[in-house]
N, C-alpha and C positions, 0 to 999 in steps of 0.2 A: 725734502723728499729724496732718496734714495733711485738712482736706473742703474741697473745692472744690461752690459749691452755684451749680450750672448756671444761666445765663441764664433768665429768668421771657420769654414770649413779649412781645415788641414789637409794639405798634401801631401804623400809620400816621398816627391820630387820635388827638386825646384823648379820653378816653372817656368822659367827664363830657359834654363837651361834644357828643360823637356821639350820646351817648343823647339828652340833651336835641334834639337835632335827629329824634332819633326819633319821638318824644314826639310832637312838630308833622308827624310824617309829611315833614319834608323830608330823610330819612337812608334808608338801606338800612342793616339789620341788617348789624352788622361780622363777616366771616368769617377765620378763620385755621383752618388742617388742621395736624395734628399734621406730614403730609410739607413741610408750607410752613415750620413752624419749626423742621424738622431742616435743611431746605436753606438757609433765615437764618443758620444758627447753625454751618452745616456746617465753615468754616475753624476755629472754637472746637474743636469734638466734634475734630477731627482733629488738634490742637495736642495736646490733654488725650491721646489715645489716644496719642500718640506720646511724649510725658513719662511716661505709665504704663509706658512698656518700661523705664525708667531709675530712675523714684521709684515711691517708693508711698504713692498718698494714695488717698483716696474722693468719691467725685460722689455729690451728692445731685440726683436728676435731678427737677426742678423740673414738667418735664412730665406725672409720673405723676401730679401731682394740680392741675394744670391743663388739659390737656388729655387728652384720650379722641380720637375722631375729631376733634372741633372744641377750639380752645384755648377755653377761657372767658375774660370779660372783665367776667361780672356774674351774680349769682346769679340763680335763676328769678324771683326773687320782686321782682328789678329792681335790687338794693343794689350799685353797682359795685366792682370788686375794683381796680379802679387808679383817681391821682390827678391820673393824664396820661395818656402812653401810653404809659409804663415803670416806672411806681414804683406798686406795689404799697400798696393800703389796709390797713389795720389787718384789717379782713374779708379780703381778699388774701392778705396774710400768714400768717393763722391756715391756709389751706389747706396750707404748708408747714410749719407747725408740726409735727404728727405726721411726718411725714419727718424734723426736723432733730432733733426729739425723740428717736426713736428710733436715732438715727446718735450722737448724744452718750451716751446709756443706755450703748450697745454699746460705748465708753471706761470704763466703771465709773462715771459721773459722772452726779449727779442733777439731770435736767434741770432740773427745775424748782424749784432752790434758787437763789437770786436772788445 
């Protein structure tokens, strides 16, 4: 079987470096809405929807646990979740874990045997 595991929301900034501009108050908190990175992302979503009438594989949609209303880009407590403005942190990545975990489980395969 085939998962395709959906695009993680893009930033304009890096975000290390946005936060830190935060920090000194010369930054506006970064906003992204969930309709902002479906319409990013919209030629993707529409390529993949159209290969599903033909093949069959599975999406693991990256935004159920990144974004809600707002994409996240860093946890409450300040730890940032990317190490630019597309590549995802070690803390980042664990949010996809339980998705990617559960998507491999459901093949009979034990996620977490190395």
């Amino acid at each position: 079987d085939v998962v395709y595991v959906e695009p993680v929301p893009v930033w304009e900034r890096d975000i290390p470096k946005a936060m830190y501009y935060q920090v000194k108050n010369q930054s506006a908190d970064l906003v992204k809405t969930i309709d902002q990175y479906y319409e990013e992302n919209e030629q993707i979503f529409l390529a993949l929807d159209q290969l599903s009438e033909s093949f069959s594989f599975s999406r693991i949609k990256t935004s159920a646990s990144l974004c809600k209303e707002n994409c996240l880009y860093k946890l409450d407590n300040g730890t940032p979740l990317y190490f630019d403005n597309h590549h995802l942190t070690e803390t980042g990545s664990s949010f996809l874990y339980p998705l990617i975990r559960k998507k491999v489980t459901s093949f009979g395969l034990d996620a977490d045997k190395e």
